[in-house]
Short mmCIF file of the C-alpha atoms (twelve columns), coordinates in Angstrom:
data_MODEL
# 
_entry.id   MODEL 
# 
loop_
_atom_site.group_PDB 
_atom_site.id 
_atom_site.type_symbol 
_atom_site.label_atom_id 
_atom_site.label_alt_id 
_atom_site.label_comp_id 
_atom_site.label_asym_id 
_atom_site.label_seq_id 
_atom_site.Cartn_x 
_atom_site.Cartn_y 
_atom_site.Cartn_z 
_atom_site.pdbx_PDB_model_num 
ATOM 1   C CA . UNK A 1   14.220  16.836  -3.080  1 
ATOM 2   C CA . UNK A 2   17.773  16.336  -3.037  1 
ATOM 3   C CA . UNK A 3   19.356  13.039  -3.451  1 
ATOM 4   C CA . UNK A 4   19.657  10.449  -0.521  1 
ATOM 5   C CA . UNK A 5   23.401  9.911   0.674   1 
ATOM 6   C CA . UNK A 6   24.910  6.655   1.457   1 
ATOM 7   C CA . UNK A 7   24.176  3.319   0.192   1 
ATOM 8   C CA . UNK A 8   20.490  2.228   -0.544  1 
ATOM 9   C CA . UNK A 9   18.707  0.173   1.799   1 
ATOM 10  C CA . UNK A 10  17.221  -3.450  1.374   1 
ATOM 11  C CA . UNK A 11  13.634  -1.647  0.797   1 
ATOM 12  C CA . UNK A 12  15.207  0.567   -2.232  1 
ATOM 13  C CA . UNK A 13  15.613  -3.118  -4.309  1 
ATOM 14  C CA . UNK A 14  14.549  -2.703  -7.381  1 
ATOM 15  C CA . UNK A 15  11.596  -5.215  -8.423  1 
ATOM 16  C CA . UNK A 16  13.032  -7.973  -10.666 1 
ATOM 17  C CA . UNK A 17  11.742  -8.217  -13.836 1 
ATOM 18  C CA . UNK A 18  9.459   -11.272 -12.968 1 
ATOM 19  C CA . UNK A 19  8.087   -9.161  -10.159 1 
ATOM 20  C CA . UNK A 20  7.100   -6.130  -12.222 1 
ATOM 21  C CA . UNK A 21  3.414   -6.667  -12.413 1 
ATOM 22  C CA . UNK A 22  1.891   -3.501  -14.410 1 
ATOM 23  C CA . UNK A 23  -2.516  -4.024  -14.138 1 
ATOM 24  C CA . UNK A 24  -4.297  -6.526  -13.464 1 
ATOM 25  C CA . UNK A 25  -6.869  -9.081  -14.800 1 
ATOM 26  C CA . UNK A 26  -9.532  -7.879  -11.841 1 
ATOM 27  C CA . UNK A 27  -9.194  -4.478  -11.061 1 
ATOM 28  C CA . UNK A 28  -8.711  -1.919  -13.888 1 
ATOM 29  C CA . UNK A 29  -6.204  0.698   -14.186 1 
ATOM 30  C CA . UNK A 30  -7.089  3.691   -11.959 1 
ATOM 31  C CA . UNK A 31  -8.607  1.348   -9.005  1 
ATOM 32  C CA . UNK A 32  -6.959  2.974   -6.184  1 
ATOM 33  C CA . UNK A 33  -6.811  6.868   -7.315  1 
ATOM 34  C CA . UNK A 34  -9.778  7.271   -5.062  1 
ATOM 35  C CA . UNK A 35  -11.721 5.639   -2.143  1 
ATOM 36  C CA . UNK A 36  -13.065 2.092   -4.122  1 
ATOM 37  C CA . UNK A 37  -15.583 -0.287  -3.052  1 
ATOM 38  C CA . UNK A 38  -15.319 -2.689  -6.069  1 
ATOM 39  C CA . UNK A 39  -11.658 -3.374  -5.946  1 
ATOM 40  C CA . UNK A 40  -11.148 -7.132  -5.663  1 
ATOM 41  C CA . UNK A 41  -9.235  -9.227  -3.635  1 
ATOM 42  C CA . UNK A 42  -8.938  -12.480 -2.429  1 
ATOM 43  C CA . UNK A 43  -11.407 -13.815 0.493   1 
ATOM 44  C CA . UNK A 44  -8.011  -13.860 2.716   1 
ATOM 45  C CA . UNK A 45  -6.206  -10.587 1.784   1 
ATOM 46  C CA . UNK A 46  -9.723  -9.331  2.432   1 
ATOM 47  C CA . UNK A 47  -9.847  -11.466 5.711   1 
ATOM 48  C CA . UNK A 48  -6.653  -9.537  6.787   1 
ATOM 49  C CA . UNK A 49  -7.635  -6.091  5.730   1 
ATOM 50  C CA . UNK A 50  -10.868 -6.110  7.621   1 
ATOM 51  C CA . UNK A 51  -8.619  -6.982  10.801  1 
ATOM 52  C CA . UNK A 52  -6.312  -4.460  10.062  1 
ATOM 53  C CA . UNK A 53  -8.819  -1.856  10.008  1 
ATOM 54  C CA . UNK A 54  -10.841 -3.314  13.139  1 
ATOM 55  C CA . UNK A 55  -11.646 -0.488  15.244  1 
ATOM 56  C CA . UNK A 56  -9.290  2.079   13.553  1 
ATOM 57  C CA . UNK A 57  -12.398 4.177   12.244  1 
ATOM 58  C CA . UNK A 58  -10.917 3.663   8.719   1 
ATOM 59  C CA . UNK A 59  -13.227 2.390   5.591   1 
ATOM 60  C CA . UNK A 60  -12.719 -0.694  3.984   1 
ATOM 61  C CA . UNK A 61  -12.561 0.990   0.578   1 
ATOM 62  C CA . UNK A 62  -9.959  3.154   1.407   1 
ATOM 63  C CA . UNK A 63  -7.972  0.214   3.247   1 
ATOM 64  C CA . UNK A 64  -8.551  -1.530  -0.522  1 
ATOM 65  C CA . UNK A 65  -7.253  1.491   -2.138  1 
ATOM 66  C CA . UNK A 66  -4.377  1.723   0.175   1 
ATOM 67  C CA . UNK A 67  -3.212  -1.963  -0.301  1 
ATOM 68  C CA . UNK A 68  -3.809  -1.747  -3.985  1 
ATOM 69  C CA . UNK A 69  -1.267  0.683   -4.007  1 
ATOM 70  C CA . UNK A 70  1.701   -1.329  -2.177  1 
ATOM 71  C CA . UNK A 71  0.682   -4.142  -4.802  1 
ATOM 72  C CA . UNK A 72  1.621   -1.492  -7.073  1 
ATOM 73  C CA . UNK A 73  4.651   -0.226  -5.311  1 
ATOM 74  C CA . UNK A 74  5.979   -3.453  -5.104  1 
ATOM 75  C CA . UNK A 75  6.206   -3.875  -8.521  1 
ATOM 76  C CA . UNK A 76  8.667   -0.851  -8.296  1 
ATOM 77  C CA . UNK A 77  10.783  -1.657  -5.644  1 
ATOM 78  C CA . UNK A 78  10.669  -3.895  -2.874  1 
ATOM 79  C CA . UNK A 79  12.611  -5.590  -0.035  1 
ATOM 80  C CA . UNK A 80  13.647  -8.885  -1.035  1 
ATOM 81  C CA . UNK A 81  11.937  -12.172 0.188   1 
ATOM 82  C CA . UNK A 82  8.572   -10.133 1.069   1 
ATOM 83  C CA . UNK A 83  5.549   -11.081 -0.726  1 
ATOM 84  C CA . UNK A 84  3.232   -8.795  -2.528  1 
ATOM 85  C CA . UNK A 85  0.308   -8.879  0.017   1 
ATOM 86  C CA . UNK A 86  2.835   -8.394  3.001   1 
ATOM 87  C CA . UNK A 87  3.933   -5.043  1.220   1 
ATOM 88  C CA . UNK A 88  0.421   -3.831  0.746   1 
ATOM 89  C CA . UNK A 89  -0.620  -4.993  4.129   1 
ATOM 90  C CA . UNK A 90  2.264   -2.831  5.929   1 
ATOM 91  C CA . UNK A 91  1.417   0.067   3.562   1 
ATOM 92  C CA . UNK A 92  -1.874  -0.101  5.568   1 
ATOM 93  C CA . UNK A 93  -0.718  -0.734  8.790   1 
ATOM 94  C CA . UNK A 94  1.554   3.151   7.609   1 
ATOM 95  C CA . UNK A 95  -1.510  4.581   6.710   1 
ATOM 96  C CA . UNK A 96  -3.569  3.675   10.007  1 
ATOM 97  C CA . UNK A 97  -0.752  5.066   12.067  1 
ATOM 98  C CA . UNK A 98  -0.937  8.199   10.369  1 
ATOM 99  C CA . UNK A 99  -4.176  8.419   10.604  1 
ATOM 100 C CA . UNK A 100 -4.057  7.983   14.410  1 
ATOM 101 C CA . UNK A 101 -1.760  10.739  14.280  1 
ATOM 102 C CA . UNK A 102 1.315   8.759   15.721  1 
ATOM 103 C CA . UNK A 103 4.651   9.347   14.087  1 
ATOM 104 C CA . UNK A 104 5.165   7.737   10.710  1 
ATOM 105 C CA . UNK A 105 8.527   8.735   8.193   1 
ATOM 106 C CA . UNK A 106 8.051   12.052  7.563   1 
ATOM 107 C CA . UNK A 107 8.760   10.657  3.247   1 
ATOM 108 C CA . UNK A 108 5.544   9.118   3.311   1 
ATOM 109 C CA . UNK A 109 2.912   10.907  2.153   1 
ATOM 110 C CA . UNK A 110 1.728   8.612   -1.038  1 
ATOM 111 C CA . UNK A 111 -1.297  8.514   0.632   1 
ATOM 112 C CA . UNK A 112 -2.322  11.703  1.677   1 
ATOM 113 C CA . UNK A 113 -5.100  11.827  -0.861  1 
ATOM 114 C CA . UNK A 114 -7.181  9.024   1.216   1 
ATOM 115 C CA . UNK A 115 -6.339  10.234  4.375   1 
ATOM 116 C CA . UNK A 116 -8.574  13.388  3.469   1 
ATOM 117 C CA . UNK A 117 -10.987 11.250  2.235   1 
ATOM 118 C CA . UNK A 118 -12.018 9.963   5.411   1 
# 
């Protein structure tokens, strides 16, 4: 892929070092590679997910696996003055569009591997 022109947007921030979370003390390493039932989050991040997901025909353990993965991007690089659950929460909200087939950025595609899961 070639490199991007111009200057970098605020989403391209790279995570300060404070911010660089690598694991976690609930779910292991791996959690997300696949569908997940026993990934762990908080009763309101869970709260939020199953609201997301209301009606969209997508499982919650994929919805897990996709928001475990925008914790994990955020540790990367991030927009500055979002939290951690707001970045995995719009991840989602990216993945349900795409799975409802409307237009997304054609540069995401992280999640492909879920979306064939379903």
């Amino acid at each position: 892929m070639p490199k991007r022109r111009g200057p970098k947007s605020a989403a391209q921030t790279p995570a300060k070092k404070k911010e660089q979370v690598f694991g976690s003390r609930i779910n292991r390493r791996g959690s997300a590679s696949k569908p997940n039932p026993n990934i762990k989050f908080s009763k309101s991040t869970t709260d939020k997910i199953r609201t997301i997901i209301r009606g969209t025909g997508v499982p919650l353990c994929v919805a897990k696996s996709v928001v475990r993965r925008g914790f994990g991007a955020y540790s990367v690089t991030h927009r500055p003055n979002v939290s951690r659950v707001a970045w995995g929460l719009a991840r989602l909200k990216t993945f349900i569009k795409k799975y409802q087939g409307k237009k997304v950025k054609q540069s995401y595609r992280q999640d492909d591997d879920l979306l064939r899961s379903i």
